[in-house]
C-alpha positions, 0 to 999 in steps of 0.5 A: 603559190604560183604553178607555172605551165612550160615545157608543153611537149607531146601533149604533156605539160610540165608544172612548175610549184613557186612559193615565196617564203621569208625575206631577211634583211641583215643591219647593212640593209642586205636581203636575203629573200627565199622561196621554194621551186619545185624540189630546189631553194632559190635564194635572192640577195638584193643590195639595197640602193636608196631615192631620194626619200630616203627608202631602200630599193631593191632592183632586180639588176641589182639581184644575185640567185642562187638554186639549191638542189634537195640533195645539197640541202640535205647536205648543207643542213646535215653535213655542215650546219647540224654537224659542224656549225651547231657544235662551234656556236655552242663551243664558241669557236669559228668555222666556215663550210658549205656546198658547191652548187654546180658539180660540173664547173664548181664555179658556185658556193653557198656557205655558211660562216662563223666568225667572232660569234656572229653567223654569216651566209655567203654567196661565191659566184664566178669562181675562176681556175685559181679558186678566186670568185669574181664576186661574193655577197655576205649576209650576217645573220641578226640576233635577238636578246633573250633574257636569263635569270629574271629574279621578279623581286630584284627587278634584275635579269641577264641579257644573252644575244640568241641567234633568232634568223639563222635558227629560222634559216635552218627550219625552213631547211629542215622543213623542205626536207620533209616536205620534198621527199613525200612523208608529209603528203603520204601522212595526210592522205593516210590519215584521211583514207577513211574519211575518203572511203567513207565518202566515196561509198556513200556517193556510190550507194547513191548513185546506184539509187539514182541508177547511175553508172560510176567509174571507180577508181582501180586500186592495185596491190603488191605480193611480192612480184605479183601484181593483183588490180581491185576494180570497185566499180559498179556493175551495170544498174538498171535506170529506176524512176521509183523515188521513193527507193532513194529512201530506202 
């Protein structure tokens, strides 16, 4: 996780959170790379471009990103994948819908499409006033073989294609929406309140053995329109060279 320092105006400093996620690479050698920034996706689909030993490289110049704010991808998760994608792959039909990733120029889509059973992500960029883009880069989702009906005595088991990295995709997605909007982070310092409290007391109780004064923080409570602040600093203490207090 990288935390970037920008933006450094009037004495504030604007922290930017990266964390590189999962890289997909589909049967054509395509790389569907995602990661996560501060509250938004990005999403990095590379063409691959091949030396002379025959590996595939993915040059920057030949990169297209994209950003996904939380509220598309709330809307691309509920509103298109869970209500309308979900209920096609298991009908078997086809289907194709996602969200614009710019509501000023609309210039923007990232899609997610069902064709023949097979899941697709597509990236429209450049879209001109005849709703045509200038370039779209297609990524197909890959399967995994799941086996049903084993029968240990036969030796005989059927074979069904299971849509293992789009399933992946959309836990990431549901995932950052937890995350992004502080249920995770509250549970945690809910959970560990006591434990905090607990060792807050104690290094106060020694602190006031040591005779030092401690700085505690104010924890404010709300009733309604009124505001009531809590102070658990200590009062003053006097020093003690008396070591033998520290026992008790």
């Amino acid at each position: 996780m990288n935390n970037n320092n920008n933006n450094n105006s009037g004495g504030y400093v604007k922290v930017n959170t990266s964390t590189n996620s999962i890289g997909y690479f589909d049967d054509n050698g395509i790389m569907m790379m995602t990661s996560f920034l501060n509250d938004t996706i990005t999403i990095s689909f590379g063409e691959p471009v091949v030396n002379a030993e025959g590996k595939r490289k993915y040059p920057q110049e030949l990169r297209s990103n994209l950003l996904i704010t939380n509220e598309r991808v709330a809307a691309l998760y509920n509103g298109i994948i869970m209500n309308k994608v979900m209920p096609a792959v298991n009908s078997g039909e086809n289907y194709n819908g996602g969200v614009f990733l710019d509501n000023t120029k609309k210039d923007k889509v990232f899609e997610i499409r069902i064709q023949d059973g097979d899941i697709y992500a597509l990236y429209h960029f450049g879209i001109d006033a005849d709703r045509h883009p200038k370039k779209t880069i297609v990524y197909k989702f890959k399967k995994s073989p799941l086996i049903e009906k084993y029968d240990p005595a036969s030796g005989e088991f059927n074979i069904v294609e299971g849509h293992s990295q789009f399933y992946l995709f959309i836990k990431q997605l549901e995932g950052f929406l937890t995350n992004c909007n502080g249920t995770v982070t509250h549970d945690y310092k809910n959970t560990n309140r006591y434990s905090n409290d607990k060792l807050f007391n104690l290094l106060n109780e020694i602190a006031v053995k040591l005779g030092v004064s401690v700085n505690a923080p104010q924890y404010t409570s709300y009733s309604n329109n009124n505001t009531n602040s809590t102070s658990t600093a200590s009062p003053a203490i006097q020093e003690t060279t008396d070591l033998s207090s520290l026992l008790g």
